[in-house]
C-alpha positions in Angstrom: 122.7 116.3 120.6 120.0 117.2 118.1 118.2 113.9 117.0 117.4 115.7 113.8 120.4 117.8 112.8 123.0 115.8 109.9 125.5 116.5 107.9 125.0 118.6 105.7 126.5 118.1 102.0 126.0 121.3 99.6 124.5 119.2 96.0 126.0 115.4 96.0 123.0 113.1 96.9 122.1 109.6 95.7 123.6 108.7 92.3 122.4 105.4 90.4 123.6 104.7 87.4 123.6 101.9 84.5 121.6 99.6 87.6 120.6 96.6 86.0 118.8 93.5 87.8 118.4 89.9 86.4 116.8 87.3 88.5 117.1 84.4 85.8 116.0 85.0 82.4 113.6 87.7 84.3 114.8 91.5 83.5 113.9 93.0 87.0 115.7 96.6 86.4 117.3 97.6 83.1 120.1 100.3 83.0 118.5 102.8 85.6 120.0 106.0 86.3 118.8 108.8 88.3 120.7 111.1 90.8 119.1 113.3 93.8 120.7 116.2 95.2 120.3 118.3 98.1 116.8 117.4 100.3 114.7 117.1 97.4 111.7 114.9 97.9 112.0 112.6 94.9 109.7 109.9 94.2 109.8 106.7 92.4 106.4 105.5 90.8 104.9 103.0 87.9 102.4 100.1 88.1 102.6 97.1 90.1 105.6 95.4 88.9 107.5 98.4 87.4 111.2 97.6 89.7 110.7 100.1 92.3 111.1 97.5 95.5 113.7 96.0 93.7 115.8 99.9 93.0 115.2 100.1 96.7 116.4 97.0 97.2 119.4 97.4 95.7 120.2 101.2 96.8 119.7 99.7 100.4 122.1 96.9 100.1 119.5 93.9 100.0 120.1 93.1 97.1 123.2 93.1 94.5 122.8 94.7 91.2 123.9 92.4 88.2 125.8 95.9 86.5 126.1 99.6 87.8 126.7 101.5 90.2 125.5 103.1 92.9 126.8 105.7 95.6 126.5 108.1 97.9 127.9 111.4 98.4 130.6 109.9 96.7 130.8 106.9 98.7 129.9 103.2 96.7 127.4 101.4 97.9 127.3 98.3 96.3 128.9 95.4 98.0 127.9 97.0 101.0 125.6 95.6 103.8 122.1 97.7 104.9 123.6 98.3 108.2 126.7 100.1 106.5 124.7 101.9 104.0 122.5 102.9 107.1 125.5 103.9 108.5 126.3 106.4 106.0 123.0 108.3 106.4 120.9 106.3 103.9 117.7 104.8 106.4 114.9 103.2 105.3 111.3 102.0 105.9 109.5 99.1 104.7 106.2 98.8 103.1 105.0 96.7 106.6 105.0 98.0 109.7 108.3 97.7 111.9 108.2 98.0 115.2 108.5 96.6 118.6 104.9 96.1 119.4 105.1 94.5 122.5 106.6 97.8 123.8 106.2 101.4 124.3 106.1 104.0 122.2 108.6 105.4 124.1 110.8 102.6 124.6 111.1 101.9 121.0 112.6 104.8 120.2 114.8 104.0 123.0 115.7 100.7 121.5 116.0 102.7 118.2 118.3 105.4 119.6 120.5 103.1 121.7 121.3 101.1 118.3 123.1 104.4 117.2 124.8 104.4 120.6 127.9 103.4 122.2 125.7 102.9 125.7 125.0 99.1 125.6 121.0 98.6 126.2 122.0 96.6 129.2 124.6 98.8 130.7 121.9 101.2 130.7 119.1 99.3 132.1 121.4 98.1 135.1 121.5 102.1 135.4 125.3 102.5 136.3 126.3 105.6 137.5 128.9 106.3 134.4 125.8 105.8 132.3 122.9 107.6 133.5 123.7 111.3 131.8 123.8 109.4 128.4 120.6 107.8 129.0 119.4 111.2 130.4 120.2 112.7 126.7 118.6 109.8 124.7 115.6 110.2 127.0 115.6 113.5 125.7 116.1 112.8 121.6 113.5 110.4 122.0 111.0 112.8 123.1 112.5 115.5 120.6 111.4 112.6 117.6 108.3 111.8 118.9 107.7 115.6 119.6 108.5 115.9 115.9 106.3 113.4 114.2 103.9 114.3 116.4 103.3 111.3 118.5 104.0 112.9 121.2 101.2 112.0 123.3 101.1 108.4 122.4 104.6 107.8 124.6 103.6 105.4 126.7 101.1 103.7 125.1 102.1 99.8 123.5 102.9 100.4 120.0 100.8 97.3 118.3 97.9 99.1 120.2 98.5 102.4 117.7 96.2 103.3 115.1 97.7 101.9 111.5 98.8 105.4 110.7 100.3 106.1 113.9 102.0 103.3 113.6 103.5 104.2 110.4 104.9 107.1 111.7 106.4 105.3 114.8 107.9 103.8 111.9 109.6 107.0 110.5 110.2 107.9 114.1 112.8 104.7 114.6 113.8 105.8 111.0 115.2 109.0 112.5 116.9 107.2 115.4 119.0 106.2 113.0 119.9 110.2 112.1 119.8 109.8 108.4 120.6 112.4 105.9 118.3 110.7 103.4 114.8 108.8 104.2 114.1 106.3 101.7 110.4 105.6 102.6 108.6 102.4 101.1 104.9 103.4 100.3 104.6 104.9 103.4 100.8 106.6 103.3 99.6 102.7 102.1 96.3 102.1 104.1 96.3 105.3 105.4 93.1 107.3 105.2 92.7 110.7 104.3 93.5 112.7 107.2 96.2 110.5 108.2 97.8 111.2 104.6 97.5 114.5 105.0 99.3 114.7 108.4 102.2 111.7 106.9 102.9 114.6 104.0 103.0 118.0 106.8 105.8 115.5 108.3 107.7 115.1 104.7 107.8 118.8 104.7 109.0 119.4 108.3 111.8 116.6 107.0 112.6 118.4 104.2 112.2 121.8 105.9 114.8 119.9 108.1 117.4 119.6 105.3 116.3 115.6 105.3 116.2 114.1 100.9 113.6 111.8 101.0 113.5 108.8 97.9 109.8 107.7 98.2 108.2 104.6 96.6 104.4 104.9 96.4 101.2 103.9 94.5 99.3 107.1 95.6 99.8 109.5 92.9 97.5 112.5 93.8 99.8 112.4 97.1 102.9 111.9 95.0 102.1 114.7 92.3 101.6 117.1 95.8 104.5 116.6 97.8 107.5 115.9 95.2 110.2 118.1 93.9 111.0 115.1 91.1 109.7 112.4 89.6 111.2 109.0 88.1 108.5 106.9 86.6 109.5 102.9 85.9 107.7 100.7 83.6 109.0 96.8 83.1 112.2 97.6 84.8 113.3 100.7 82.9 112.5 104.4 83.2 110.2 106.1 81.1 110.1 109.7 82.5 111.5 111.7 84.7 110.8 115.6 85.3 108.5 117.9 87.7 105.1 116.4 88.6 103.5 118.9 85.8 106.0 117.7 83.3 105.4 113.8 84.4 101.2 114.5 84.2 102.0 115.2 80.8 103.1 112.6 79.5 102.0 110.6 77.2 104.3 107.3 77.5 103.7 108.0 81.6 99.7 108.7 81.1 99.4 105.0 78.9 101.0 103.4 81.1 99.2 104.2 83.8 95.8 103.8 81.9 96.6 100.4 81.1 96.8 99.3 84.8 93.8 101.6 85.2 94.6 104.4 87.4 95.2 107.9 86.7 97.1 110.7 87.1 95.0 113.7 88.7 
């Protein structure tokens, strides 16, 4: 099996709409609604405190909205636990690394990979005859996702021994063990220096290239303003803009609000 082929689905991507999230007297989101489509890379930014954890929160089934909806290629999600929105194709990353880091490279994915299978980790450590061929082909996806994020050559090294950006993309590596349609990826490039952000957003296009939609929450909005198709901006829990990154650099409402938490937008 290909570790990076999915199901493919024409237009019908992530919808959100009329999300709304109170902790209290505290407005967290306020009537949200955005929809993806296709593998679009679309990206979620706005200052610190804007709601964009908390949207991913609640897309990811971590957190209940207090009104809205939100779905799927048709399919609701809310209600529904991460590991069954996982299951329909919607993986995520979180802004800290996760991964085993007592263990290989390798053998994460591994781990990773043998979470999306019916071969029990045990069964296949004992090595029992029945199991060895599907261990054989998860061997084999493993490499093909390393291969991929281009980590290649970092198989058998521990993982909390990895560079901070190599770690990050062991992250995205488990991320695709998973075999998601669409990556929703948490300030991924976050500590990462230059060259290590411009390898993170060659993979983002090979994941796109690979008809993979990517939602991305980040704070690095030169990077953003390169790589995305779309662009929702959030301010206090509502959205302000949303449009191309040349129609987002224009405007004004977007620029001030930026300004005031002093960053920019070039």
């Amino acid at each position: 099996m290909n570790a990076l082929a999915v199901a493919r689905s024409p237009d019908e991507g992530l919808s959100v709409d009329g999300v709304a999230v109170h902790f209290g007297g505290l407005v967290a989101i306020s009537d949200m609604t955005f929809k993806t489509s296709g593998s679009e890379i679309v990206s979620l930014i706005g200052p610190n405190g804007a709601g964009k954890t908390t949207a991913f929160n609640v897309i990811t089934g971590f957190q209940r909205p207090t009104q809205g909806a939100v779905s799927y290629r048709g399919t609701p999600l809310v209600g529904l636990k991460p590991h069954q929105v996982a299951a329909l194709g919607l993986v995520r990353t979180f802004q800290r690394t996760s991964v085993f880091a007592t263990n290989t490279v390798l053998d994460n994915l591994k781990i990773g990979l043998h979470r999306q299978s019916r071969t029990g980790l045990l069964t296949a450590l004992l090595a029992l005859p029945s199991e060895r061929a599907s261990e054989a082909r998860l061997i084999a996806e493993a490499w093909e996702i390393l291969e991929f994020v281009g980590i290649a050559d970092r198989a058998h090294q521990i993982a909390g021994t990895l560079p901070y950006g190599e770690q990050r993309l062991l992250g995205v590596a488990l991320a695709l063990a998973g075999r998601p349609s669409m990556l929703l990826l948490d300030e991924p490039v976050s500590g990462m220096n230059p060259t290590e952000t411009a390898n993170f957003l060659r993979l983002l296009r090979a994941l796109r290239a690979k008809d993979i939609a990517i939602l991305l929450v980040e704070h690095d909005v030169p990077m953003v303003m390169e790589i995305s198709d779309r662009i929702v901006v959030l301010n206090y829990g509502r959205i302000i803009a949303e449009g191309s990154p040349a129609e987002i650099q224009s405007n004004p409402e977007v620029i001030a609000a930026y300004l005031g938490q002093g960053a920019t937008l070039a």
